[in-house]
C-alpha positions in Angstrom: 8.0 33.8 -27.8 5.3 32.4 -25.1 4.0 29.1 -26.1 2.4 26.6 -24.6 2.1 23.5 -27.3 3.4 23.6 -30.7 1.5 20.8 -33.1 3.0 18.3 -35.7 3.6 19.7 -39.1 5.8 22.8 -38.5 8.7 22.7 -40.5 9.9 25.5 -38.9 12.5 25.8 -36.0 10.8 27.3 -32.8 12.4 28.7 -29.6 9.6 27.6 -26.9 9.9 29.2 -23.5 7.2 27.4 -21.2 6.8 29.4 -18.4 4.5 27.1 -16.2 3.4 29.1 -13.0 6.9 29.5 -11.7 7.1 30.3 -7.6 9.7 33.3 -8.1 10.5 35.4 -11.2 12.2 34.1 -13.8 16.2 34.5 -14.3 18.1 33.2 -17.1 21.3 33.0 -15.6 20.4 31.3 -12.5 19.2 28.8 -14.9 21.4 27.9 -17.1 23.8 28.2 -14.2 21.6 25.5 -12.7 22.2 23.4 -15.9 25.8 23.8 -16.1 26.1 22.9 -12.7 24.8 19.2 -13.1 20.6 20.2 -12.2 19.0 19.1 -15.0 15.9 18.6 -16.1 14.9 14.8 -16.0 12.9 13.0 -18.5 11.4 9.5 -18.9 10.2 7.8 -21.2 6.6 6.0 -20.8 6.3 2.9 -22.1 4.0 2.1 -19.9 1.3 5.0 -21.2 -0.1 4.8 -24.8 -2.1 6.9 -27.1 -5.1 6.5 -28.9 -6.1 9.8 -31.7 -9.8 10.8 -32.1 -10.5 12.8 -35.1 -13.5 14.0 -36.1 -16.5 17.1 -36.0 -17.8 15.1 -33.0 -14.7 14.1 -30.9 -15.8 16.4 -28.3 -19.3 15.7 -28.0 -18.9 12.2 -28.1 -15.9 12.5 -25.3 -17.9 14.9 -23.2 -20.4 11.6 -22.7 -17.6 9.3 -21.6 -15.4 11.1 -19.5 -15.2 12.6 -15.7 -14.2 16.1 -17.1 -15.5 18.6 -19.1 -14.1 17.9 -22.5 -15.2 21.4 -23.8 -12.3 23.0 -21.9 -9.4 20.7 -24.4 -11.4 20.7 -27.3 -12.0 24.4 -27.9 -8.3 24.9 -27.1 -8.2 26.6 -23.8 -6.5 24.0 -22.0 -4.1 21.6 -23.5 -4.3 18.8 -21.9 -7.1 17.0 -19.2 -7.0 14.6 -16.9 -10.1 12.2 -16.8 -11.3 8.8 -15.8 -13.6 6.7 -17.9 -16.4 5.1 -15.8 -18.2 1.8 -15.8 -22.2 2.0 -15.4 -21.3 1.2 -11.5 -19.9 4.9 -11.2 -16.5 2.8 -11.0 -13.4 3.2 -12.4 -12.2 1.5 -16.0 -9.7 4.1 -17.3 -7.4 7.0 -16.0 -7.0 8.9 -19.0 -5.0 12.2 -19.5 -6.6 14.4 -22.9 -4.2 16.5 -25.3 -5.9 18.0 -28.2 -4.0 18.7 -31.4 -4.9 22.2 -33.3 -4.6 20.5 -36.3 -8.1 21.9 -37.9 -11.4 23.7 -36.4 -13.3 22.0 -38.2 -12.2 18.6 -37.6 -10.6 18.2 -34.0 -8.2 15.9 -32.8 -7.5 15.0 -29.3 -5.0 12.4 -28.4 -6.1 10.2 -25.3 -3.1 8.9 -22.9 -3.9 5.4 -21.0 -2.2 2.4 -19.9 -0.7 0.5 -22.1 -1.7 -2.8 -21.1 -5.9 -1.7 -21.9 -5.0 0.2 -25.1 -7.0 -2.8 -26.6 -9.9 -2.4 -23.6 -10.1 1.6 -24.5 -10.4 1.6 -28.2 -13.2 -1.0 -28.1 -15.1 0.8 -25.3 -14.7 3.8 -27.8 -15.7 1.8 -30.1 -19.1 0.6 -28.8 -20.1 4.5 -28.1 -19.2 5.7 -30.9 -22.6 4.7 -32.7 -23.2 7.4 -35.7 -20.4 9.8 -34.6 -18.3 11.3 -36.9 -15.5 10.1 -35.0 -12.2 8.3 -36.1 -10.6 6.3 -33.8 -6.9 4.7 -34.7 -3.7 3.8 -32.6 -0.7 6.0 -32.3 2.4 3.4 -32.8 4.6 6.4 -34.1 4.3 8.4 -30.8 6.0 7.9 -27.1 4.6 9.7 -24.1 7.5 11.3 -21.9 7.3 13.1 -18.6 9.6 15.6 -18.0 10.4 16.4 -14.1 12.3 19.5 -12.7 15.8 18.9 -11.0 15.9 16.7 -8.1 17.1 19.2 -5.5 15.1 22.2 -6.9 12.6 23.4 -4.1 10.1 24.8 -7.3 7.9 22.2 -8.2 7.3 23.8 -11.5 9.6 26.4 -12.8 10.5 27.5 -16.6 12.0 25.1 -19.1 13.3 26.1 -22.6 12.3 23.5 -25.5 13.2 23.6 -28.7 9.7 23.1 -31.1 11.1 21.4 -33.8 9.2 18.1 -34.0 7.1 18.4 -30.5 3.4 17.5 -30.8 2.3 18.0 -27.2 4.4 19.7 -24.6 2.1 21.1 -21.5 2.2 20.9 -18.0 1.0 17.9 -16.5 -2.8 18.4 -15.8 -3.0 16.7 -12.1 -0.6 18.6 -10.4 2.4 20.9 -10.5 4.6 18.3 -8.8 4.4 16.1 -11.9 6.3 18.2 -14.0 5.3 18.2 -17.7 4.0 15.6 -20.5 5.6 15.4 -23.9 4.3 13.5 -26.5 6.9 12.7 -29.4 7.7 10.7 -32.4 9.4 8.1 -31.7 11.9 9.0 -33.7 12.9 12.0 -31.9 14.7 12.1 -28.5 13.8 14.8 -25.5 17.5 15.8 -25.7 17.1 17.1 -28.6 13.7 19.2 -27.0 15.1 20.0 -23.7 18.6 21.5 -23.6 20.5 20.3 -20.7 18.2 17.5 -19.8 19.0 13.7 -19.8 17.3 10.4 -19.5 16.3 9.4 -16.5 15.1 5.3 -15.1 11.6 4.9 -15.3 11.6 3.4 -11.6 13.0 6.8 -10.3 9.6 8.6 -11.9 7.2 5.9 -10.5 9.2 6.3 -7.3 8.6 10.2 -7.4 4.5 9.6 -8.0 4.6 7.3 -5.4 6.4 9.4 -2.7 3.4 12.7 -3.8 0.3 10.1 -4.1 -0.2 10.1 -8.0 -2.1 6.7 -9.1 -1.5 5.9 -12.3 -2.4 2.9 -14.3 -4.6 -0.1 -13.8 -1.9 -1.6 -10.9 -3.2 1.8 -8.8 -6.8 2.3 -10.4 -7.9 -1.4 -10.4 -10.2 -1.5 -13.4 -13.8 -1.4 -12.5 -13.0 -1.7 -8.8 -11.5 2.0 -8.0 -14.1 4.6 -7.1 -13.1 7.7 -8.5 -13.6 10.1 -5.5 -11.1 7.5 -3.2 -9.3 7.6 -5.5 -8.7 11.6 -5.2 -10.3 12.8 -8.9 -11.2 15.9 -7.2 -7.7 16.5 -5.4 -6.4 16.0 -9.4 -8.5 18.7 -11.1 -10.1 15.2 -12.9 -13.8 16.1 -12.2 -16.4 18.5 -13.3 -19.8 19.0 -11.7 -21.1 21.2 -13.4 -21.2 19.4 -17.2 -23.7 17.3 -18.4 -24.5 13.9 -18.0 -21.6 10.7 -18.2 -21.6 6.8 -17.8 -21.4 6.4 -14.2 -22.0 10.0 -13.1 -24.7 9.5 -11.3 -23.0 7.3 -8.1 -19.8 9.7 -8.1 -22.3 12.5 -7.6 -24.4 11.6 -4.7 -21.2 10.9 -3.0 -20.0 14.4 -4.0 -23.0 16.2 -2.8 -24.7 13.6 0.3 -21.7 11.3 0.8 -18.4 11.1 3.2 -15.1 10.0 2.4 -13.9 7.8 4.5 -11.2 6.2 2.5 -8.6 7.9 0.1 -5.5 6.3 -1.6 -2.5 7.6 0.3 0.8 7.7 -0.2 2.8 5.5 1.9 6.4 4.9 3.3 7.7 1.3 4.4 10.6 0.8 6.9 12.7 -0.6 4.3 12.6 -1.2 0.5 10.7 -4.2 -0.5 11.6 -6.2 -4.0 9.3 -6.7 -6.6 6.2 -8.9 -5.2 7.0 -9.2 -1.3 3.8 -7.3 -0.7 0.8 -9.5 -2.9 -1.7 -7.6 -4.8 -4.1 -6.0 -2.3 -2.5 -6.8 1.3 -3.9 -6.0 4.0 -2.8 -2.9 6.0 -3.7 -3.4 9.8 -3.3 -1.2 13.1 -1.0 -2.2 16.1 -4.1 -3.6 17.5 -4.9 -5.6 14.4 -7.6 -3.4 13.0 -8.1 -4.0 9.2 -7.1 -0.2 8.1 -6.8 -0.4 4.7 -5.5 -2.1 1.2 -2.2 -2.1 -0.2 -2.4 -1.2 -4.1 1.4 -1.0 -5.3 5.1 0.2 -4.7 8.8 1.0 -5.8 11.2 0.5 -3.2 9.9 1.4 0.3 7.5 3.5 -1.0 3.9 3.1 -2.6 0.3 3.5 -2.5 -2.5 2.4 -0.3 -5.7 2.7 0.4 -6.3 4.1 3.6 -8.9 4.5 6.5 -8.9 8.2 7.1 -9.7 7.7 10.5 -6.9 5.2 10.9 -4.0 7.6 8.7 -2.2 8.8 11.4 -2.0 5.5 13.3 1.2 3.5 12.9 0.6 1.1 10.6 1.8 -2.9 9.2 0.9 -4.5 6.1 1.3 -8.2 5.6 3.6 -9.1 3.6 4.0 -12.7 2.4 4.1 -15.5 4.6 2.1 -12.9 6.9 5.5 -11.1 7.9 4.5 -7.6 9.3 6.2 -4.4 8.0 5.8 -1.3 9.1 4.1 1.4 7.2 3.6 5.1 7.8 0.7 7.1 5.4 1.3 10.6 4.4 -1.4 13.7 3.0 0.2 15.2 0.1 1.6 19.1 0.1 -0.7 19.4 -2.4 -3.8 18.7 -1.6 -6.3 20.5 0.1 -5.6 22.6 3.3 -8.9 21.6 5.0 -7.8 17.9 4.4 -4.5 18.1 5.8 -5.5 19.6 8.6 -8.6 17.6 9.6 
């Protein structure tokens, strides 16, 4: 049976085959060969993303006001999940959210909106101050972890077919952003992947922030600096987080003249140090410089030796240093994604 989200309440047991846009055609015993062989599916828990449910005849309309992305597309069920930033009246970023919606009842919808965990407080109240005369409920999810599922680490397919058992899943789709990132789950907390995903085990949380780092996904308020990040640097387009075409939103009108009239000349980049840093070597915002001492950009964050920065495009394929404290240089190298736009890559 081909399904693509199965919703809380079903009591029943439910064989889910997710076939999410494998590269070659599907065989079942290369694998479940693959999972007896040790290359297993890796899931992690997000403790570091929370949830807050809308419910109500108006979630989508009153969504489709705050939000980057068309909300029609998650809320009349052909797509299952979205990814979105909420905007400040600057046209600057506030939230990076990811949208699930939850066929619980046509009449009244319920979408579940994934954010960092540290502004669950900050998101409900902005709701909150919207929200006006909406028929809108808004309420915390304490019951419910997100998890993000990744494929084996040395399979060449960045998305392939897992098997999930349905039993107790409320939201299992691919990630919205990009292939590379694998899948989202959203579970009670009560209930282990394990138990979703045969042949898959935990995996440490720093290996997944590692892995976003190493393909340029920003996540959280340590990458999107609240009310500081501008959405198109940030790469919203690149990660199918933007619509043009829907009505108007807070803070759509700057991100739109720099769609249509403006260049960008900065873009958060994934970047590579010589050698794994610990936890605050590089301070908050460093400076990234050119051998000549050019200012070239701003470090956001890392795991390791490798992280995020934002970059001057025109400056990218230079070698790089940022200073680290006590104004120690270390050498950088930026990277373009594989998945991002030919045209950029190659300019």
């Amino acid at each position: 049976m081909l399904l693509r989200s199965v919703h809380a309440g079903c009591s029943r047991t439910l064989g889910v085959l997710l076939r999410l846009q494998a590269a070659a055609c599907w065989r079942p015993w290369q694998r479940w060969a693959g999972c007896e062989a040790g290359h297993r599916h890796r899931c992690y828990r997000l403790d570091h993303r929370q949830l807050v449910r809308l419910r109500g005849r108006d979630t989508g309309a009153f969504l489709q006001g705050l939000v980057t992305n068309d909300v029609d597309q998650v809320a009349s069920g052909s797509r299952e999940a979205l990814y979105c930033h909420l905007l400040n009246l600057q046209g600057r970023t506030m939230f990076d959210v990811i949208l699930y919606r939850l066929l619980e009842s046509q009449e009244e919808p319920t979408i579940l909106v994934e954010c960092d965990a540290t502004l669950l407080d900050d998101v409900r109240k902005h709701l909150k101050i919207y929200k006006i005369r909406r028929k809108v409920d808004i309420s915390l999810c304490p019951d419910l972890s997100v998890w993000a599922v990744l494929p084996p680490e040395d399979s060449a397919e960045t998305s392939s077919d897992i098997a999930a058992n349905g039993k107790n899943v409320l939201v299992c789709t691919q990630d919205p952003r990009t292939d590379a990132m694998g899948w989202r789950l959203v579970l009670s907390k009560a209930v282990s992947p394990l138990d979703i995903i045969p042949g898959s085990h935990i995996g440490d949380i720093q290996e997944y922030h590692s892995h976003r780092y190493k393909i340029g996904i920003a996540e959280g308020v340590k990458d999107l600096p609240s009310g500081e990040a501008i959405p198109l640097e940030s790469n919203l387009v690149y990660m199918n987080g933007i619509s043009f075409t829907k009505g108007c939103y807070i803070g759509q009108e700057l991100t739109a003249r720099t769609h249509y009239t403006g260049v960008i000349r900065k873009r958060l980049m994934p970047i590579q140090l010589d050698s794994p840093m610990p936890p605050g070597k590089v301070p908050e915002k460093a400076q990234i410089v050119t051998e000549s001492g050019k200012l070239a950009g701003r470090f956001r964050s890392y795991e390791g030796d490798v992280g995020l920065a934002m970059i001057r495009l025109a400056y990218a394929n230079e070698p790089l240093h940022v200073l680290t404290a006590g104004d120690v240089r270390v050498r950088l190298r930026a990277s373009m994604p594989n998945w991002w736009p030919k045209d950029e890559k190659n300019q």
